[in-house]
Backbone as CSV, one residue per row, in Angstrom:
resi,resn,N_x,N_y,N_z,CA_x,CA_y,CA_z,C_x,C_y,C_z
1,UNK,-8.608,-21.845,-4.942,-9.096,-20.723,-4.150,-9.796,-19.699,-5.042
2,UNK,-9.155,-19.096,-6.197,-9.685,-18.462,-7.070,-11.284,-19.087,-7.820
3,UNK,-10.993,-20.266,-8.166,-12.269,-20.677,-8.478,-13.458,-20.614,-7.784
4,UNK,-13.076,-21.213,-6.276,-14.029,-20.780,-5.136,-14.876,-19.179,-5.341
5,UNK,-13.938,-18.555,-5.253,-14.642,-17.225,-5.259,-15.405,-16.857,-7.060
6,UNK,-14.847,-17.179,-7.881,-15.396,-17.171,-9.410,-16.981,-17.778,-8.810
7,UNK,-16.813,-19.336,-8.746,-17.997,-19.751,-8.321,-19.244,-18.823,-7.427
8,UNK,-18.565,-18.471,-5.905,-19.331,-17.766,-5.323,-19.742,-16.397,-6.211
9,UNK,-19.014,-15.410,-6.330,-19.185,-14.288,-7.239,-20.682,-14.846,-8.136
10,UNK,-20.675,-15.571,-9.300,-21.711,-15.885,-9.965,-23.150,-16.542,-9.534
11,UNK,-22.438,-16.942,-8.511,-23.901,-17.645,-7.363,-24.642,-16.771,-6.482
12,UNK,-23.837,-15.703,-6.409,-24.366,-14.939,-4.944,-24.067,-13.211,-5.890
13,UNK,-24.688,-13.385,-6.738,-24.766,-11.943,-7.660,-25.323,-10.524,-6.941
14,UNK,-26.746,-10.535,-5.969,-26.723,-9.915,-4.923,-25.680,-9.242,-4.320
15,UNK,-25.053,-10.361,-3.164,-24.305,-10.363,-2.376,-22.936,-9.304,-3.401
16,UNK,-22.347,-9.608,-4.116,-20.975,-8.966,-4.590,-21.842,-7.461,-4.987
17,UNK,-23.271,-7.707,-6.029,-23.452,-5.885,-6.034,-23.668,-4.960,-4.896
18,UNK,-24.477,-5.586,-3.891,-23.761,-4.766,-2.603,-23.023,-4.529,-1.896
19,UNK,-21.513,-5.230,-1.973,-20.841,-4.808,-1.933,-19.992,-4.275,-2.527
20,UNK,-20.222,-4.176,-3.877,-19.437,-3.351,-5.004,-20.197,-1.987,-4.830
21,UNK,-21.454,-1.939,-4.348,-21.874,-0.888,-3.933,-21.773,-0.370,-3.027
22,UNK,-21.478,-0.639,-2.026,-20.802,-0.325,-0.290,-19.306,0.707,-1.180
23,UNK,-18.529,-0.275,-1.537,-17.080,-0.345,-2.215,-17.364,1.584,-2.776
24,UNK,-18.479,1.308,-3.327,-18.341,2.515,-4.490,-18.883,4.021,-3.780
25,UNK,-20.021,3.692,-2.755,-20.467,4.407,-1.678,-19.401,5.297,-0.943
26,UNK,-18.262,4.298,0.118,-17.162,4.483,0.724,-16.174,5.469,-0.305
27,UNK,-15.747,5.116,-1.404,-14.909,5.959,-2.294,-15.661,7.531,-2.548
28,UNK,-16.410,7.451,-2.956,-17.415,8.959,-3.270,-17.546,9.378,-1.865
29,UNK,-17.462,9.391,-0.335,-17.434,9.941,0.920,-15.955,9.975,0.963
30,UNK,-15.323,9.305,0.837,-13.329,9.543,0.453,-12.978,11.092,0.208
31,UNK,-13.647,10.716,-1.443,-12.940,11.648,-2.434,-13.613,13.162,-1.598
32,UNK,-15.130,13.193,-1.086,-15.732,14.301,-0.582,-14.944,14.910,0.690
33,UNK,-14.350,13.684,1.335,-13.759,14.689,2.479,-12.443,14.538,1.984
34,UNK,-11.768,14.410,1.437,-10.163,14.761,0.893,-9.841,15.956,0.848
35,UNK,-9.387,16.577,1.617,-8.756,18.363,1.856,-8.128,18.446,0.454
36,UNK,-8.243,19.702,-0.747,-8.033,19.602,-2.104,-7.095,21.195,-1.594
37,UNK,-5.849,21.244,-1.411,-5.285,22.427,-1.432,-4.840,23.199,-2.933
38,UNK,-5.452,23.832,-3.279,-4.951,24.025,-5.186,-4.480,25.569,-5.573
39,UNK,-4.166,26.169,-4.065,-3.501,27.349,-4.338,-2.251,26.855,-4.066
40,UNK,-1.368,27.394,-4.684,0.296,26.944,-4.758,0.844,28.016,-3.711
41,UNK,2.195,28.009,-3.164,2.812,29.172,-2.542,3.266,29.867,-3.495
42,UNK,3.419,31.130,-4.147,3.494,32.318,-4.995,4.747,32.976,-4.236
43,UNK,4.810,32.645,-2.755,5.885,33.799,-2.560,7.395,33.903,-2.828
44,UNK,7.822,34.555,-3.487,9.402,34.798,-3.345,10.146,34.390,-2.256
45,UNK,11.090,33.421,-2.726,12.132,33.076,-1.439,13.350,34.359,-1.204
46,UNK,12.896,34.838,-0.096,13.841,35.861,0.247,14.677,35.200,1.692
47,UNK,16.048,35.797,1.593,17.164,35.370,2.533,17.379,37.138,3.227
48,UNK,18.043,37.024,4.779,18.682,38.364,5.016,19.680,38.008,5.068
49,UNK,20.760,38.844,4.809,22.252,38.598,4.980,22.560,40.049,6.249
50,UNK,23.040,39.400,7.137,23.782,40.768,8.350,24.885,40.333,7.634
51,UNK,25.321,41.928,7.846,26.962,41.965,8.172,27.315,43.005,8.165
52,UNK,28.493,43.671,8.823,29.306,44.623,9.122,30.267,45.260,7.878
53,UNK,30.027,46.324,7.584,31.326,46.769,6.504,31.133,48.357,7.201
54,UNK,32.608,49.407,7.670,32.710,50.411,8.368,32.917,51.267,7.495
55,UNK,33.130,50.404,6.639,33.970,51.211,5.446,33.075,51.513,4.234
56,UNK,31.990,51.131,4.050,30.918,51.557,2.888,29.489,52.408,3.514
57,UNK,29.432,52.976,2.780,27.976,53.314,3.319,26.633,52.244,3.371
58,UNK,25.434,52.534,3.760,24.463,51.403,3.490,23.946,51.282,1.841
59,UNK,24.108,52.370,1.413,23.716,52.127,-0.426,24.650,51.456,-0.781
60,UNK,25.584,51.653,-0.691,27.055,51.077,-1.253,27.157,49.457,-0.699
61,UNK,26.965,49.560,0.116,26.930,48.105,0.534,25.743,47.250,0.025
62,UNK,24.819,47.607,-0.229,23.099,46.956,-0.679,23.713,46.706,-2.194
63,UNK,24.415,47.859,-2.949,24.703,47.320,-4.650,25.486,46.565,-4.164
64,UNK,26.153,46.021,-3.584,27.277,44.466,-3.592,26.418,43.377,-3.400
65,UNK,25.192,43.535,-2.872,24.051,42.207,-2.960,23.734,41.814,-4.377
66,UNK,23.301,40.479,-4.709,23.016,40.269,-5.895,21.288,39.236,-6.175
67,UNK,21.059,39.370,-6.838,19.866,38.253,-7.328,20.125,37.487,-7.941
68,UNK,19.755,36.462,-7.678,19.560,34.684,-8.532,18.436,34.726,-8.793
């Protein structure tokens, strides 16, 4: 089977450069419409935490939060 095509390939030299040229055509219209996103997300992952404390004020309660 392989030989078959070796054979054809060298017989029909035409025939394979246009389609190695089709081949190469199709890839360069690919790569052109491929959406290229190359800004990254930058933003800080922020969480809210609710919760109830009666007993602290709101400053007092915000210094018991912490950062990672």
């Amino acid at each position: 089977m392989i030989n078959k095509i070796i054979a054809f390939s060298i017989k029909q030299k035409i025939v394979i450069g246009f389609f190695i040229l089709i081949l190469i055509l199709l890839g360069i219209y690919s790569a052109v419409k491929l959406p290229i996103d190359a800004v990254p997300d930058i933003t800080n992952n922020q969480i809210q935490i609710i919760t109830s404390s009666p007993t602290l004020s709101p400053p007092k309660s915000n210094g018991l939060s912490f950062t990672r």
